[in-house]
Every structure is written in C-alpha cells, then in structure tokens.
N, C-alpha and C positions, 0 to 999 in steps of 0.2 A: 269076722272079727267080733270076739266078744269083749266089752270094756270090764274089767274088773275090780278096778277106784279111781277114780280120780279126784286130785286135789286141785283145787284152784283157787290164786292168791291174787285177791286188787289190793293194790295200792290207791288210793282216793286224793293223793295230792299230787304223785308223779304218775300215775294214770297206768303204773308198771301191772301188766298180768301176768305169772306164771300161773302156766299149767304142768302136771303131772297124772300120768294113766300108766295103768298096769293094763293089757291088751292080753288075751289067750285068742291062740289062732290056731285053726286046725284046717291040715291039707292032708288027703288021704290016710285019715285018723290018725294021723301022728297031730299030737298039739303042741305049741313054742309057745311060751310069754316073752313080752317083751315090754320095758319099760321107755314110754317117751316123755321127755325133758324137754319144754317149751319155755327158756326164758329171757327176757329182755325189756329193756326200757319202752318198747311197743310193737304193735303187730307187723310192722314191717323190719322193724332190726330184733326180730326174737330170732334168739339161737335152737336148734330143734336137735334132738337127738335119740336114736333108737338104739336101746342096746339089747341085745337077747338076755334071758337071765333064765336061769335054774329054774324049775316047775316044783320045786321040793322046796325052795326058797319061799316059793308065794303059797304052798301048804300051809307049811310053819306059820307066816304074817294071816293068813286067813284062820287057819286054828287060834294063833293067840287071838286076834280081832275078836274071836267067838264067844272066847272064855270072859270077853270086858263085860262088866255091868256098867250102864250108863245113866244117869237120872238122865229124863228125858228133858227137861228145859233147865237150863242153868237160869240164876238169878236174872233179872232185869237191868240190862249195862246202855248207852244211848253214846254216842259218839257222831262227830262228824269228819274229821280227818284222820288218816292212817289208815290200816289195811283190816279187807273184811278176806274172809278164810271160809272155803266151802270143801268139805270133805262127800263125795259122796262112795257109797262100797254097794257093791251091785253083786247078786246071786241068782242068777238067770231073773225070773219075772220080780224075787227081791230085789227093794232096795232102801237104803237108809242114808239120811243128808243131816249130816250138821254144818250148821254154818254163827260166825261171830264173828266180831268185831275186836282190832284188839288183838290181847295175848289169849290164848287158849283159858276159854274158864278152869277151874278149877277141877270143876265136879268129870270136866271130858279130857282131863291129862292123858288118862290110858290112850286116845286116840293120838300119841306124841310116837308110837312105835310106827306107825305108818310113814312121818317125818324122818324115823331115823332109819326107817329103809332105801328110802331117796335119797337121800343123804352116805349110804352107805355104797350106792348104786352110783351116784356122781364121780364119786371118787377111781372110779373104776377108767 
C-alpha cells in the first residue's frame, strides 16, 4: 500500500479528527486507488470508509496539484482554539506537508482542490 495524500483535521475544542488518504495498491501489477474516509466525534465512534475510485481521477488531482505554485510559509497567525489542518501529498521518497490553523491561508487556496475531491468522493 502506497499512501498518496493525506489530509488530516483536529478540532482543538471538541477533540473531533478526521482523517482522509488516497492509497494506490498494487497486486500482480494491476494497481486500484482507493480513498478512505475516517470521521467522527472520536476514535472509537469514527465512521471509516473505502471506496475504489478511478486511477485517471487521481492523474488529473496529481497533475493539477503539480502545476500550484505555493509560497512556502504563509504569514505568521497564533490561535488556540478551533481546528489545525495537515495536508500531506507523498510521490514515492517525496513529500510535502502543509499544515495551519484556522481557515486555509490565503497564499495555499490552490491546495482547496484536494478538499473538493473528497468532498466530491463522499458524495458518492
């Protein structure tokens, strides 16, 4: 199993995590993705889900991802309640992690297409 993004969302005052991964798996060189959905008010009542999805699907979201330019640190924000957000996107020994606090800065919007592939994948 190789992971290919995963996002992951605390909550800091109701202690809630989701998680989301994109997974490519390969068994006798055929490879399936599949996206898993882990969420709930906490680790014993999180809801989990696997659904297969299209390899052509996560092309496309990996090509666009390719094309974002990103400043590398967004401005300086401090909080202590509400939710921190970790993105991370993995290309075998690559990998790149953003993480904040809050709503998505500004400068890392383009990283909102990941968002709406899960979101597009839920629905399913």
């Amino acid at each position: 199993m190789n992971r290919i993004i995963s996002i992951t969302v605390n909550q800091s005052i109701t202690m809630m995590r989701n998680e989301y991964h994109i997974e490519e798996r390969q068994k006798n060189g055929n490879k399936k993705y599949y996206a898993v959905i882990k969420e709930g008010e906490n680790e014993l009542k999180a809801k989990r889900k696997k659904i297969e999805i299209n390899g052509k699907d996560i092309d496309l979201l990996i090509n666009a991802l390719k094309e974002i330019e990103i400043k590398i640190c967004p401005d300086y924000i401090f909080g202590l309640d509400g939710m921190t957000t970790t993105i991370t996107i993995e290309q075998g020994f690559n990998k790149a992690t953003y993480q904040w606090w809050g709503e998505i800065p500004e400068q890392w919007k383009a990283l909102d297409k990941i968002f709406a592939f899960f979101d597009d994948i839920k629905k399913k």
